[in-house]
C-alpha positions as CSV (number, residue, x, y, z in Angstrom):
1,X,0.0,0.0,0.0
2,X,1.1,3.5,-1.0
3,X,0.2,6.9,-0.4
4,X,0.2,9.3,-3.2
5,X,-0.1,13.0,-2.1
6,X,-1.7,16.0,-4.1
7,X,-2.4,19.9,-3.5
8,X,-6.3,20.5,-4.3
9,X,-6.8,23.5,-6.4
10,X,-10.4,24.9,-5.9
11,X,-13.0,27.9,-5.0
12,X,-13.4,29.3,-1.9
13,X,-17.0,27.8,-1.3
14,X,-15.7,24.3,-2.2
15,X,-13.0,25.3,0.9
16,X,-15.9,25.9,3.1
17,X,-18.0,22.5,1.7
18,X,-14.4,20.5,3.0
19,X,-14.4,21.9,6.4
20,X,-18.1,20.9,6.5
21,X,-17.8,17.5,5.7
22,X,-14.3,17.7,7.9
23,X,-16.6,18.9,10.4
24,X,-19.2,16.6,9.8
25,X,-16.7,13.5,9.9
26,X,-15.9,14.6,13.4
27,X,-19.4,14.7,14.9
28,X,-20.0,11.1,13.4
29,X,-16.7,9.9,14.9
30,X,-17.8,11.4,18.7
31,X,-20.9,10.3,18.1
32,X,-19.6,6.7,17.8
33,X,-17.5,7.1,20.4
34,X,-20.2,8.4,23.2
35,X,-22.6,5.7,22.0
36,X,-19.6,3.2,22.8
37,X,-19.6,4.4,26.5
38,X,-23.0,4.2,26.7
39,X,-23.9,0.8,25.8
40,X,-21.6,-1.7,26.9
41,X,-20.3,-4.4,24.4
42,X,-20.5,-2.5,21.1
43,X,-18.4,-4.2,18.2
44,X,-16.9,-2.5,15.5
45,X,-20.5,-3.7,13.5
46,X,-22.6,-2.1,15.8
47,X,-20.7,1.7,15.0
48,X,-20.9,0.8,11.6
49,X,-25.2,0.3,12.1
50,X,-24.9,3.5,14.4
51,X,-24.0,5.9,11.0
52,X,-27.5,4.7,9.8
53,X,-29.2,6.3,13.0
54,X,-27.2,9.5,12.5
55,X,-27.8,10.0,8.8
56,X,-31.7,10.1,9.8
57,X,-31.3,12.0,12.7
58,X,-29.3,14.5,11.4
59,X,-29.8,16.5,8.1
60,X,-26.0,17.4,8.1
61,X,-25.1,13.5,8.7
62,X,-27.1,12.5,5.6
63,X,-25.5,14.8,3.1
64,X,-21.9,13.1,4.0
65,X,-21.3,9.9,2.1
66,X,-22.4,6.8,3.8
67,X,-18.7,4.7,3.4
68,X,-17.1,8.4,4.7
69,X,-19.6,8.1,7.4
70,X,-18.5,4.3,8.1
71,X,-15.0,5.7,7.9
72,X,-15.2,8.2,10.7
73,X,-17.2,5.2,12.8
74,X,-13.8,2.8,11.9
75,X,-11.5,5.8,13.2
76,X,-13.4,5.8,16.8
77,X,-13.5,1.6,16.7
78,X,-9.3,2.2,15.9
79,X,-8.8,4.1,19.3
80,X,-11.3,1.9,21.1
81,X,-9.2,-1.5,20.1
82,X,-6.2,0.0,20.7
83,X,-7.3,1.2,24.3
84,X,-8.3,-2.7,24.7
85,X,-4.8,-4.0,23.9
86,X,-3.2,-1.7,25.6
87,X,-5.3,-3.0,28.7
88,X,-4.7,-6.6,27.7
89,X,-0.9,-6.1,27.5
90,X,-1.1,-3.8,30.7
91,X,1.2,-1.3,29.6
92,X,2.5,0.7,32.2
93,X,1.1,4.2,32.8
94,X,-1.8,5.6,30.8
95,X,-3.6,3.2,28.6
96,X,-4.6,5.9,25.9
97,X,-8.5,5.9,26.7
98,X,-10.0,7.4,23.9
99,X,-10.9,11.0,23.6
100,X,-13.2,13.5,21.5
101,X,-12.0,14.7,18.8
102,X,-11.9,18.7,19.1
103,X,-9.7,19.7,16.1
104,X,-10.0,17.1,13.4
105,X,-8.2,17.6,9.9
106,X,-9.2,15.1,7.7
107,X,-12.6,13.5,6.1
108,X,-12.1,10.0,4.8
109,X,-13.8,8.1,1.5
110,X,-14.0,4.7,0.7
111,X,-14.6,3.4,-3.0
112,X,-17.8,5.2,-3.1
113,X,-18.9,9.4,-3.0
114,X,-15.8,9.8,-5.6
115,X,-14.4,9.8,-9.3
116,X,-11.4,10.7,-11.6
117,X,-11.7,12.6,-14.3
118,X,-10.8,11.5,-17.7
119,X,-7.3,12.7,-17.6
120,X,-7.1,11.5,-13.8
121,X,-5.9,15.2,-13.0
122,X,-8.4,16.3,-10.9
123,X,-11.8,14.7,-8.7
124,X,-15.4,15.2,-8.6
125,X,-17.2,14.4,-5.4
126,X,-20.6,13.5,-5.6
127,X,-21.7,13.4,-2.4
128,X,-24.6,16.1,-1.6
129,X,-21.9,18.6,0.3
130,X,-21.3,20.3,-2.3
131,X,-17.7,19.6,-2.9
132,X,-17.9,19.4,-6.7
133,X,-14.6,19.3,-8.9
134,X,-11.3,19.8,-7.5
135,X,-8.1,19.9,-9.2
136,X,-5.1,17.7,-8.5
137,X,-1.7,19.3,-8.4
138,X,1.9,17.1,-7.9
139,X,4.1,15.1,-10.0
140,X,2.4,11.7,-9.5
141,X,0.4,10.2,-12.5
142,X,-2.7,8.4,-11.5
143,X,-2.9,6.8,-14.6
144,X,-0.3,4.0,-13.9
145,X,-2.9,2.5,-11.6
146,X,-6.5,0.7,-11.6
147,X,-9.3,2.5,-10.2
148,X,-10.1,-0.7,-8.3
149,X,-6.4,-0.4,-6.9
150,X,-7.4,3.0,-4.6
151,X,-9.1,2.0,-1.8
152,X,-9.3,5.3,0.0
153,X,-9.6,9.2,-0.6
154,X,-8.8,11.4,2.1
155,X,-8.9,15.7,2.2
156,X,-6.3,17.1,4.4
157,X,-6.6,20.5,5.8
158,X,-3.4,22.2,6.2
159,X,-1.6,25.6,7.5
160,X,-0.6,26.0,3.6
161,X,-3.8,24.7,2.0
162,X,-5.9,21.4,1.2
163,X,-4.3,18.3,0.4
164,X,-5.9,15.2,-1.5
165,X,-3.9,11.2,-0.6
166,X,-4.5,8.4,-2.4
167,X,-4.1,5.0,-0.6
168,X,-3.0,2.1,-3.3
169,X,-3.1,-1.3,-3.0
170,X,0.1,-2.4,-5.0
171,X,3.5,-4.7,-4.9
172,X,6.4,-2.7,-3.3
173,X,8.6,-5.2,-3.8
174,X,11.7,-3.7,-6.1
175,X,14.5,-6.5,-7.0
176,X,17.9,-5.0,-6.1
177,X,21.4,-6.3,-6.5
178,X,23.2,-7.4,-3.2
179,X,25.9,-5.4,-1.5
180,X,27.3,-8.1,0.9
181,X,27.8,-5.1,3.0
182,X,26.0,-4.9,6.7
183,X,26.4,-1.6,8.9
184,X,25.0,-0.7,12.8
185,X,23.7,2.8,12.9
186,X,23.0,4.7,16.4
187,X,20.8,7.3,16.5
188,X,22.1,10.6,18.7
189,X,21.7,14.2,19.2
190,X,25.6,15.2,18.8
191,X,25.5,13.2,15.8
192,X,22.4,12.4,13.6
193,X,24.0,8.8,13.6
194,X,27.0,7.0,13.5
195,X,27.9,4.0,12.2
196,X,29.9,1.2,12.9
197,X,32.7,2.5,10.2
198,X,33.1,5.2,11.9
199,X,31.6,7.8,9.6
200,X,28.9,10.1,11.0
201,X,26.4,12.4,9.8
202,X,25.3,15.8,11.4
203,X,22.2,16.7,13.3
204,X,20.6,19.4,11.1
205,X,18.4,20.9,14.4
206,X,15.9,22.0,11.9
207,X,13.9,23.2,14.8
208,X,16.6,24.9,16.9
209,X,17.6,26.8,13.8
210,X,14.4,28.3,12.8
211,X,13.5,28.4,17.1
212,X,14.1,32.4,16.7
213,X,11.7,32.6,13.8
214,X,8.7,30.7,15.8
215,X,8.9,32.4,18.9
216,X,8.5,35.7,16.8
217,X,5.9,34.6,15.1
218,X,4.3,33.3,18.2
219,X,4.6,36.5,20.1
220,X,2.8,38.5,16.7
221,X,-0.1,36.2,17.4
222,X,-0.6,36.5,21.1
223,X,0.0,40.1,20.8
224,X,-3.0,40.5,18.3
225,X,-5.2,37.8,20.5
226,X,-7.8,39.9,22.8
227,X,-9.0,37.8,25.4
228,X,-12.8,37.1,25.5
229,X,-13.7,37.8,21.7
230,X,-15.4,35.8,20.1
231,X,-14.8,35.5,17.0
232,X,-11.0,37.1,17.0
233,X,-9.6,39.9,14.8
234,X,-8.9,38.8,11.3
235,X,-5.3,39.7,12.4
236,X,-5.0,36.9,14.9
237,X,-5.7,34.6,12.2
238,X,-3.5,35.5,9.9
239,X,-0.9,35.7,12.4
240,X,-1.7,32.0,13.6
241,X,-1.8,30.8,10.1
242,X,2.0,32.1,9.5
243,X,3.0,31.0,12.9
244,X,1.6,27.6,11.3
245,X,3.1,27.4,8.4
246,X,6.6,27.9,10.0
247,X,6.1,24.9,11.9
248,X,5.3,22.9,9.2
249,X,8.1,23.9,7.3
250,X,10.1,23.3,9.9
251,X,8.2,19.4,9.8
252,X,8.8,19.3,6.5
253,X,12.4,19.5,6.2
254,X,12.8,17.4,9.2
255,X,11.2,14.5,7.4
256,X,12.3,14.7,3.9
257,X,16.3,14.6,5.2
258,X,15.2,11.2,7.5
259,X,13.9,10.3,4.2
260,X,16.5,10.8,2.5
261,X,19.4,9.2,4.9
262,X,17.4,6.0,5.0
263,X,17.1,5.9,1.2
264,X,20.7,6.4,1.3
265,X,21.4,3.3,4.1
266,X,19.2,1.1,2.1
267,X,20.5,1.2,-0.8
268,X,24.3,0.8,-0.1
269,X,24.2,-1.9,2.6
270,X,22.2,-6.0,2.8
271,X,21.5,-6.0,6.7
272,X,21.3,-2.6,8.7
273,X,20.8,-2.6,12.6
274,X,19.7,0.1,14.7
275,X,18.8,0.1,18.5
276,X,15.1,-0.4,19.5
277,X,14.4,2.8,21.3
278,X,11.7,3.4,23.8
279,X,11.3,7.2,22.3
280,X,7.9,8.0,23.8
281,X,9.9,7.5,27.4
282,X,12.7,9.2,26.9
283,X,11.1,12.5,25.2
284,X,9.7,12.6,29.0
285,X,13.2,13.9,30.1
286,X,12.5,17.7,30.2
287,X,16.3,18.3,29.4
288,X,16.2,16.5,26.5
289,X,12.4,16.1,24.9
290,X,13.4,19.4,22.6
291,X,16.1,17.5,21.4
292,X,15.0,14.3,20.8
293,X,11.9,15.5,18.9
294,X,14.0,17.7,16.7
295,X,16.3,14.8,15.7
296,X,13.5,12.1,14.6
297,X,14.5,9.1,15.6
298,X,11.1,7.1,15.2
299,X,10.7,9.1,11.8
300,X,13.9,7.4,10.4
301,X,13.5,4.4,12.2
302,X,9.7,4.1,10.1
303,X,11.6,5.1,6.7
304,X,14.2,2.4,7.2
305,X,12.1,-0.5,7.7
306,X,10.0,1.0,4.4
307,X,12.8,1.0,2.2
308,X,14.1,-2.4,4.1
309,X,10.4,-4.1,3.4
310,X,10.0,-2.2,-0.1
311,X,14.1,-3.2,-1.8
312,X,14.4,-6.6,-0.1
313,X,16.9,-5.4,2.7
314,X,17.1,-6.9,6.3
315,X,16.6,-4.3,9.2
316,X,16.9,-5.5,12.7
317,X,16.3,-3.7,15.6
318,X,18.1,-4.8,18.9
319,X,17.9,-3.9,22.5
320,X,19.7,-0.8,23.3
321,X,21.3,-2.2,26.7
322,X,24.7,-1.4,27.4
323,X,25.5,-0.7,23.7
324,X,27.3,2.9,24.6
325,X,29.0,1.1,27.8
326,X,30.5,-2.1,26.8
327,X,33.7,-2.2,24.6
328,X,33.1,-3.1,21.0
329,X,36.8,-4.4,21.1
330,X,37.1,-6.3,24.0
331,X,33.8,-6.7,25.3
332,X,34.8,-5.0,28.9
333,X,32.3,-2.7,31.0
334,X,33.4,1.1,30.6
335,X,30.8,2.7,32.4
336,X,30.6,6.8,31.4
337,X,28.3,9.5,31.9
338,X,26.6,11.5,29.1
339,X,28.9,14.2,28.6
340,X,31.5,11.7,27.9
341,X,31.5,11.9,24.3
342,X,34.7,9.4,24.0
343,X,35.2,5.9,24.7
344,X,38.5,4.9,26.2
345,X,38.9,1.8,27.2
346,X,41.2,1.2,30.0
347,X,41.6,-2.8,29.4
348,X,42.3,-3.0,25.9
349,X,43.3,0.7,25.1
350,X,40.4,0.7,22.1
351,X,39.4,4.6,21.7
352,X,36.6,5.9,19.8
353,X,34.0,8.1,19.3
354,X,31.3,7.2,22.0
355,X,28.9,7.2,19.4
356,X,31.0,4.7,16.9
357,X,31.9,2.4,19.6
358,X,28.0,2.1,20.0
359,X,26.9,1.1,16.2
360,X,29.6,-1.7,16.8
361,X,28.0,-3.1,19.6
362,X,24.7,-2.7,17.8
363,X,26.2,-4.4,14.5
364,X,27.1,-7.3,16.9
365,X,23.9,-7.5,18.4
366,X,22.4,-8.0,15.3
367,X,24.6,-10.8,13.9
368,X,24.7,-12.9,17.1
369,X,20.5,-12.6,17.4
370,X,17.6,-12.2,15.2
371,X,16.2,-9.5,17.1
372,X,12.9,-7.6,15.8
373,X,13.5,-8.3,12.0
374,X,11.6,-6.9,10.0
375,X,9.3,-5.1,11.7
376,X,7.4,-3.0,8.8
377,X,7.0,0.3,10.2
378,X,5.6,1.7,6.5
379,X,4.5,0.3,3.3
380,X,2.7,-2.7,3.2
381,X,2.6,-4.0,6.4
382,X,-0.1,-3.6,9.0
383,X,1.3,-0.7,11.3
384,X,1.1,1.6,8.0
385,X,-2.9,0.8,7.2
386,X,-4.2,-0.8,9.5
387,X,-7.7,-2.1,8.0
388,X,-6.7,0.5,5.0
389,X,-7.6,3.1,7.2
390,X,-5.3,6.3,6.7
391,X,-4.5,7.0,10.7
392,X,-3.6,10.4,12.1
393,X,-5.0,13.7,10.6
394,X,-3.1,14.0,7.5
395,X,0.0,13.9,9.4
396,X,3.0,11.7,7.5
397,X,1.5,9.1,5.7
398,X,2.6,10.5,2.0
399,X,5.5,7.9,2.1
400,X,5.8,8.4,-1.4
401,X,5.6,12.1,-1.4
402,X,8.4,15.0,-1.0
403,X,6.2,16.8,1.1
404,X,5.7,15.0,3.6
């Protein structure tokens, strides 16, 4: 499964007949979601019969398409079964009890409420919003492609516009010619990673350079918020859209150069191994969340096993556990703090960078155990769609696209 990402080109009342049926796609999933905590023992079925009720008890509900309605019902049934296995495998902390959506982005269509054109450069909705005709801009052709091979249409609403993705059922697989090469990579914020021949790549700190920029921006829109109005100025809005569109620039950049590092890896090495990082725990260090958002580990981590799963590469991921404190020469303890960027190793006299030293252990790791192999963060495995259902709000599921 791909995702194939275009810019809509349209009028402003089609713009306003999106964020309705955004809008609309949001009530339907609440909706779903308060009749789940009201009526014990509702299935994934019983939200799909639920749309039915809506559509005749609401005007509004009715005019979206019934397999968009189903799809909003499948996004409140994805946080509801995720909630149960996080209960079942009793995860520590929160288990991520669903919530109402307040601020949703996206509106989701089956096979149904939805056609190409002729050309396949633009599409017509014919659903009873209103949407109409919208043109497709990007440098993907459709026409390569069934129509029975698109299983969902999604419109994104963004800081810099509206945004149509295609999901595609098709064959990643891409037949490559072996390397006989294999290479440990660890992940740091001194270093974007090093690996375990010793060369290293720079941390760009897309965010920390552009930090001035954003907190300028964000002090023109609270100066031109006045408390207590309702609606606000036509200033603050504008001012909140630019301070928007910085971030997402910012996001942008950030995930196009993970892109293209682990496009890079891929391609010149058989078996690549990388340490399996509990990121969402360690972004709760307040010293260090900034930076370890900035640097993108679980972006990369998600691009390599892609391009692993989509060229026929091996990517294994093995515990992290003493890979920066043991000695990748002699196999000795070297304990060190943070700020200790060099390993020395007083048994053996091996010296190295810190970070080096570690994508040797890691390479070890992974050639003594089969660790998590393949574990399909993208493409066509089932963390990417899971059901074909396009998660998140139009956040980086254009796998295939250079804006993502």
């Amino acid at each position: 499964m791909i995702i194939y990402e275009f810019k809509i080109k349209a009028k402003p009342e089609q713009y306003q007949s999106i964020d309705e049926a955004i809008k609309t796609s949001q009530f339907v999933q609440n909706k779903c979601l308060r009749y789940w905590m009201d009526n014990r023992g509702v299935s994934k079925y019983d939200l799909n019969k639920y749309c039915k009720v809506l559509a005749k008890e609401f005007k509004f509900a009715n005019e979206l398409n019934s397999m968009a309605r189903q799809s909003a019902a499948e996004r409140a049934w994805s946080a509801i079964s995720r909630f149960y296995d996080n209960c079942k495998k009793q995860v520590k902390g929160k288990k991520g009890y669903p919530k109402f959506k307040k601020h949703c982005r996206s509106v989701e269509y089956k096979t149904s409420g939805w056609k190409l054109s002729s050309n396949r450069k633009a599409i017509i909705f014919s659903d009873k919003k209103n949407i109409g005709t919208l043109k497709l801009k990007g440098t993907y052709d459709l026409n390569y492609y069934q129509l029975n091979q698109i299983k969902r249409v999604r419109l994104v609403k963004r800081a810099d516009g509206y945004y149509a993705q295609f999901a595609i059922q098709t064959d990643l697989k891409i037949e490559t010619q072996p390397t006989g090469k294999a290479v440990g990579l660890d992940v740091g914020i001194k270093y974007f990673l090093a690996d375990s021949n010793g060369d290293t790549i720079e941390n760009p700190q897309f965010y920390r350079k552009s930090e001035k920029q954003l907190n300028r921006a964000n002090h023109q829109k609270s100066k031109k918020y006045r408390k207590g109005a309702k609606p606000q100025s036509n200033n603050y809005y504008k001012a909140r859209n630019r301070y928007a569109r910085k971030h997402l620039r910012v996001s942008r950049q950030r995930k196009e150069y993970v892109k293209r590092v682990a496009y890079c890896v891929i391609h010149s090495k058989d078996l690549v191994a990388y340490e399996d990082l509990n990121v969402k725990g360690m972004v709760r260090n307040r010293r260090l969340a900034k930076s370890i958002s900035d640097v993108a580990w679980s972006t990369f981590r998600g691009w390599l096993e892609y391009f692993g799963a989509k060229y026929g590469k091996v990517t294994v991921a093995v515990p992290p556990n003493y890979t920066s404190q043991n000695c990748s020469n002699c196999g000795e303890v070297v304990k060190k703090s943070l700020s200790v960027r060099t390993h020395v190793c007083p048994h053996c006299g091996y010296e190295a960078d810190r970070d080096v030293n570690a994508a040797r252990n890691i390479l070890q790791k992974a050639l003594c155990t089969v660790g998590h192999t393949e574990t399909y963060a993208w493409g066509d495995s089932p963390y990417g769609l899971v059901g074909d259902i396009l998660l998140g709000d139009g956040e980086s599921l254009s796998q295939e696209s250079p804006y993502l």
